[in-house]
C-alpha positions as CSV (number, residue, x, y, z in Angstrom):
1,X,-19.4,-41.9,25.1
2,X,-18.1,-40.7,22.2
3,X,-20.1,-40.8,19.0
4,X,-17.3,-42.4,17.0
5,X,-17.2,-45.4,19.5
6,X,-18.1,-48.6,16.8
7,X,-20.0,-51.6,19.3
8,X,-19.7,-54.8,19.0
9,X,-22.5,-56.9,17.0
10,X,-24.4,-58.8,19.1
11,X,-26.1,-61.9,17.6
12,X,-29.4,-63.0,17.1
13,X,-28.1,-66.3,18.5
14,X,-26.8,-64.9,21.7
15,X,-30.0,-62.5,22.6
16,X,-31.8,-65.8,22.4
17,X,-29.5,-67.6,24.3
18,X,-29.4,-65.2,27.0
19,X,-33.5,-65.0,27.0
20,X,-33.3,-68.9,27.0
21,X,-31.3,-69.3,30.0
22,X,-33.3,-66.6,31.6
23,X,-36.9,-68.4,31.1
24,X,-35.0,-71.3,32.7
25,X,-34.6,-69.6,35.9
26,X,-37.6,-68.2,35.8
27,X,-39.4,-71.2,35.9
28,X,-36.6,-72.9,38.3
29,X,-37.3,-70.1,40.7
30,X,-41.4,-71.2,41.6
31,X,-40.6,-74.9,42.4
32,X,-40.7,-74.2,45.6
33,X,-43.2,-71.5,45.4
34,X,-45.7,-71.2,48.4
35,X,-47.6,-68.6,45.8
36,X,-46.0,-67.2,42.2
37,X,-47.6,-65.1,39.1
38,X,-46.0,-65.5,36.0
39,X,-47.1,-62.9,33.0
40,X,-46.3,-62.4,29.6
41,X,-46.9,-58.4,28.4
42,X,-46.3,-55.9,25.5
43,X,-46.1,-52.8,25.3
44,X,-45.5,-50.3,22.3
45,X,-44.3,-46.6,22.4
46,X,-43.0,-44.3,19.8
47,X,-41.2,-41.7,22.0
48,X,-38.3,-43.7,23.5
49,X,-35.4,-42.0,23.1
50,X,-30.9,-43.0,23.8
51,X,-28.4,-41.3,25.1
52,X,-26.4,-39.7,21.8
53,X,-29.2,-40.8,19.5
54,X,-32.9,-39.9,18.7
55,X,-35.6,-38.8,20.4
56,X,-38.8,-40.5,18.7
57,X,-37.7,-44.0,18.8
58,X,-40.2,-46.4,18.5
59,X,-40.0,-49.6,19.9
60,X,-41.9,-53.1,20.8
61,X,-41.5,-54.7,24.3
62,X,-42.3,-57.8,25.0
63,X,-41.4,-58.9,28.5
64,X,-41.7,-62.4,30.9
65,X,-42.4,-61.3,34.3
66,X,-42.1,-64.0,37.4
67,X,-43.2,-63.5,40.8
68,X,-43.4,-66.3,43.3
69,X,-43.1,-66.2,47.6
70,X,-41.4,-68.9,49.4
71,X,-40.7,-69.9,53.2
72,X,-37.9,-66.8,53.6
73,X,-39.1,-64.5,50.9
74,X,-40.0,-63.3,47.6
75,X,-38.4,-63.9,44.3
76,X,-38.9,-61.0,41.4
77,X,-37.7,-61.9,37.5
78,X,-38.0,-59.6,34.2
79,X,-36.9,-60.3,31.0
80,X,-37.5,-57.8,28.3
81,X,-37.0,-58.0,24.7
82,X,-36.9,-54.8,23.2
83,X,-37.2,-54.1,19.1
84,X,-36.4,-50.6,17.8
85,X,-37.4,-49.2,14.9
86,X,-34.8,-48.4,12.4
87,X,-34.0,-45.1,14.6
88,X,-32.2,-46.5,16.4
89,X,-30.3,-48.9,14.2
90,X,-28.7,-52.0,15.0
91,X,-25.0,-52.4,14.6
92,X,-24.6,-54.2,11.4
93,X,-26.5,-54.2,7.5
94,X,-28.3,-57.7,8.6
95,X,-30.0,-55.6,11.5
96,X,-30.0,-52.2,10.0
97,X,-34.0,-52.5,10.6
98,X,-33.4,-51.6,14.4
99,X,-31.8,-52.4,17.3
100,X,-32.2,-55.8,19.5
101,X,-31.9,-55.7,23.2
102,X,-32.9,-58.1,26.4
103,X,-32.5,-56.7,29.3
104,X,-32.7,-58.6,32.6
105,X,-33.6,-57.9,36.2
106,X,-33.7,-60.6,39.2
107,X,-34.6,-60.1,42.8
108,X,-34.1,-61.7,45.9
109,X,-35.6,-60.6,48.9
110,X,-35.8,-62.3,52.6
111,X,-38.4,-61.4,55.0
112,X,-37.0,-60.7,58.3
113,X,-39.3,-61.5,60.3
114,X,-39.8,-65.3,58.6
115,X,-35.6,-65.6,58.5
116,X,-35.6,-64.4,62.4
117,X,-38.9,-64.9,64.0
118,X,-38.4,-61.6,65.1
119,X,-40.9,-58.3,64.3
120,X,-39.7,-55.5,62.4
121,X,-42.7,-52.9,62.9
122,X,-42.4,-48.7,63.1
123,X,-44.4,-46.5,61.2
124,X,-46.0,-46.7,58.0
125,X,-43.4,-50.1,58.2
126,X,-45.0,-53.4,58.2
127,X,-41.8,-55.3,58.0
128,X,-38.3,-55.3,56.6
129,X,-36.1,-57.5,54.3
130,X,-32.7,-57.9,53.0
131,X,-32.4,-57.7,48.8
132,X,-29.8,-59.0,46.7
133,X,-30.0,-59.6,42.6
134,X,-28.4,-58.6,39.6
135,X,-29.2,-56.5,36.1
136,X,-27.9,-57.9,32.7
137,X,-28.4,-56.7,29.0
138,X,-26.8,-57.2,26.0
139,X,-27.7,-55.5,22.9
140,X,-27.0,-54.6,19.2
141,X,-27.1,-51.0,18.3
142,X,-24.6,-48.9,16.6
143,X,-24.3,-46.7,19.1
144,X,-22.8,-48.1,21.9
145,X,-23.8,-52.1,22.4
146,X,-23.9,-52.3,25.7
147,X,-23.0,-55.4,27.5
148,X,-24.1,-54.4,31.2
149,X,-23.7,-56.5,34.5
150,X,-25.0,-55.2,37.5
151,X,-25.6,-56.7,41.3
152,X,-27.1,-55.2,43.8
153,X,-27.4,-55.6,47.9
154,X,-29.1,-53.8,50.9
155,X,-32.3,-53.4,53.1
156,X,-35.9,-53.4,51.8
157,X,-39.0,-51.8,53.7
158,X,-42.2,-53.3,53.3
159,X,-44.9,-50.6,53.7
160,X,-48.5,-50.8,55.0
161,X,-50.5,-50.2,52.1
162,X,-53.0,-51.7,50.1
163,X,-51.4,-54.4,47.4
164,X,-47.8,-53.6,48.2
165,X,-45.2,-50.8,48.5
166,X,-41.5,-52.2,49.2
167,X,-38.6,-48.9,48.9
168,X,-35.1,-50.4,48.8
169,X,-31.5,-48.3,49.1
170,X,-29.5,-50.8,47.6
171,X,-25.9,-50.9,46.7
172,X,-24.7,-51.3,43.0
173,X,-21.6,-52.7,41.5
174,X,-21.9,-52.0,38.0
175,X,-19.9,-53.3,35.1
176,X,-20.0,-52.8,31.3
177,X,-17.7,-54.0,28.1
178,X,-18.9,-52.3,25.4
179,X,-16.5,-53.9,22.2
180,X,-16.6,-53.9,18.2
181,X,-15.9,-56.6,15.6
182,X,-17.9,-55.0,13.0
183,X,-15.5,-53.2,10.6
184,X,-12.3,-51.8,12.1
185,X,-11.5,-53.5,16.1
186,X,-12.6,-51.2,18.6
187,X,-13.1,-52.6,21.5
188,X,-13.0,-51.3,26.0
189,X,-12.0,-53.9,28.0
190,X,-15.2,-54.6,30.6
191,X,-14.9,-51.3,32.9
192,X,-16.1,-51.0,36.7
193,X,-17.8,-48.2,37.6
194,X,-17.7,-46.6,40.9
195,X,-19.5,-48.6,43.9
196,X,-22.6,-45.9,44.4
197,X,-26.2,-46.2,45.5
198,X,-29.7,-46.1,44.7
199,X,-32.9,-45.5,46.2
200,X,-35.8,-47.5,44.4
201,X,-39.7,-47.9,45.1
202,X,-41.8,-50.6,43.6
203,X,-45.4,-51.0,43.9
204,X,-48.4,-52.5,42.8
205,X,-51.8,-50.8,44.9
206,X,-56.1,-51.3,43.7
207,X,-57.8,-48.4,43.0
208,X,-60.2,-49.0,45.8
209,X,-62.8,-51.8,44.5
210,X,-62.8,-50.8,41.3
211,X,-61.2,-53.1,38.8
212,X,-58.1,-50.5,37.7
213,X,-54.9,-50.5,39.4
214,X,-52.0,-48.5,39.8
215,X,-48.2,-50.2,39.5
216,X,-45.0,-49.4,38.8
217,X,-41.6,-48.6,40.0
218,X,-38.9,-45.2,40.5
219,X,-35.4,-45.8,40.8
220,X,-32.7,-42.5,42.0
221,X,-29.5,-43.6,41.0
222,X,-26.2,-41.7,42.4
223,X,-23.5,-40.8,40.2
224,X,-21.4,-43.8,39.3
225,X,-17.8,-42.1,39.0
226,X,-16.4,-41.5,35.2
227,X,-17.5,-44.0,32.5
228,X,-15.1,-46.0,30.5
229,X,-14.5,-43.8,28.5
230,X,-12.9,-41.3,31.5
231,X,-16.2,-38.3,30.6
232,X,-18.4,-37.7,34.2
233,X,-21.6,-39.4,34.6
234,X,-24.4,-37.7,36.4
235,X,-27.6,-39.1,38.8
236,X,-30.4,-41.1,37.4
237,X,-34.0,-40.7,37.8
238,X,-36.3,-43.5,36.1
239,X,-40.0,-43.4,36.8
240,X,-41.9,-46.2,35.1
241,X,-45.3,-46.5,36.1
242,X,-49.0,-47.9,34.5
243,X,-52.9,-47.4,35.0
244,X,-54.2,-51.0,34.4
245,X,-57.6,-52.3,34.1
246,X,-58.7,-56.1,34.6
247,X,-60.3,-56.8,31.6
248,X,-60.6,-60.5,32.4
249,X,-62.2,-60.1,35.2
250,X,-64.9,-57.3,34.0
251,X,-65.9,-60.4,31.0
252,X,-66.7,-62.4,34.0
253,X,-63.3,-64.4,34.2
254,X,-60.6,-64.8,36.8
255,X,-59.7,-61.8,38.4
256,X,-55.8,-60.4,37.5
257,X,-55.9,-62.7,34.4
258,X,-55.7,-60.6,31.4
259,X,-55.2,-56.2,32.3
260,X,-54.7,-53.6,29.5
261,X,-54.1,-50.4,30.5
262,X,-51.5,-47.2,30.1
263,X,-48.0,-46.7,31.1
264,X,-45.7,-43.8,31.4
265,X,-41.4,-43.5,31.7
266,X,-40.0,-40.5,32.5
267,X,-36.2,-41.0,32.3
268,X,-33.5,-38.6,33.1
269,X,-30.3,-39.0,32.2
270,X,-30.5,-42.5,30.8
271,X,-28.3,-45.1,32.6
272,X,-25.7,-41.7,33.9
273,X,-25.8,-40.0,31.0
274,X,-25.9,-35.9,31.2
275,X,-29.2,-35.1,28.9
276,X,-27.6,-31.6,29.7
277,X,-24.4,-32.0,27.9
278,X,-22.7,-34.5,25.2
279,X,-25.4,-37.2,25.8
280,X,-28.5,-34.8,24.8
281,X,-31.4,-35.0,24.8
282,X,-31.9,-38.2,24.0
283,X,-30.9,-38.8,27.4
284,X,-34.0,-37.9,29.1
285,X,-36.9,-39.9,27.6
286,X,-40.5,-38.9,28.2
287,X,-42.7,-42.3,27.0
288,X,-45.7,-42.9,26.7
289,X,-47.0,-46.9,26.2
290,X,-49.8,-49.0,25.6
291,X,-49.7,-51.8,27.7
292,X,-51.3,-55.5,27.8
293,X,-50.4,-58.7,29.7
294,X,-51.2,-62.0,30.3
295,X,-51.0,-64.0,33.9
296,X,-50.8,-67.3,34.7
């Protein structure tokens, strides 16, 4: 994308509207729950980096996390408010501080074996499932402002571990409408990429009795065609994972309540951008964080 590209402002009034619709579902999705975990985290980091932009970004995180099971399945919901530091600023002199994003991330997944009766067992595979969800963001830098829409669809394996390990290839059908009001117009219509594919891994697996654990997630992301803006886009690699430690529990309270512990993103070529060419290096981020959360 070119660096003369002016986004459009997004409002303090529509990040909150969008994280206010999203708590809704989030709580909307338990009421049936057989079992759910909500949490509330931050984390901090002063080594983020954007495509076209800086390198030593820092920024505050804080994120609403919602998992629940259910009769067919699982639900999985994330909502992450992200503040930057005035590295990478926002898009107008009211917001000049930093950047303002929430990004969101929902999950669907059915459990064969509970939609069919059937048994769905090979391998390292305890079972499989069929995922469907969407990503959405919307933010206010002066770089690009992105206004991303994303769904996804395909199988999910179940592995036998301890905690859980669930690898996905999913299919994505990504959109984005980046567009300025801020000065002179300059606005892209929303663009489609090209239908592509990505391999993804999540997991969340105890560190034998102790009270630490190891979680995270690594998503490969094929090439999505050219961007809007008709430049090439190249494969995405996004490891995000954390050491955590229960300090609740090691007080003497309820186990999984309150963890603190340290994560690391390794991110290359930031949402298909080539670190190797226009993008730079801001387009591979190497993070790390200081993490905390809440659960209940």
């Amino acid at each position: 994308m070119p660096k003369s590209f002016k986004p459009k402002t997004a409002t303090r009034l529509g990040a909150a509207a969008l994280l206010g619709g999203s708590l809704l579902m989030a709580s909307g999705a338990g009421i049936a729950a057989d079992w759910s975990d909500t949490s509330i985290g931050i984390r901090n980091g002063s080594k983020f980096a954007e495509p076209f932009g800086r390198t030593d970004i820092g920024k505050n995180i804080v994120n609403l996390t919602h998992v629940s099971g259910y009769k067919y399945g699982t639900n999985f919901f994330n909502a992450d408010l992200l503040l930057s530091d005035k590295k990478d600023p926002g898009s107008s002199a009211v917001n000049a501080e930093g950047a303002q994003e929430v990004y969101i991330v929902y999950r669907n997944t059915l459990d064969l074996s509970k939609v069919t009766s059937g048994t769905y067992k090979f391998g390292p595979v305890k079972g499989m499932g069929v995922t469907v969800g969407f990503d959405a963001n919307v933010k206010n830098d002066a770089g690009y402002s992105s206004r991303k829409r994303m769904a996804v669809l395909g199988p999910t394996f179940f592995i036998d571990v301890p905690g859980f390990l669930n690898v996905s290839l999913l299919e994505l059908w990504e959109s984005n409408a980046p567009c300025s009001t801020f000065g002179p117009p300059s606005c892209v219509p929303r663009y489609s990429y090209k239908t592509h594919p990505m391999l993804t891994a999540a997991w969340g697996i105890p560190i034998g009795s102790s009270l630490f654990s190891y979680e995270g997630f690594i998503n490969y992301i094929a090439s999505k065609g050219r961007n809007e803006f008709g430049g090439s886009t190249a494969p995405e690699t996004n490891f995000d994972s954390q050491i955590m430690f229960d300090v609740g529990a090691a007080m003497g309270g309820a186990k999984g309540t309150f963890k603190v512990g340290f994560e690391y993103q390794w991110w290359k070529n930031k949402f298909g951008n080539d670190a190797s060419g226009a993008a730079g290096p801001g387009a591979f981020a190497k993070t790390p964080m200081l993490r905390a959360e809440y659960h209940f």
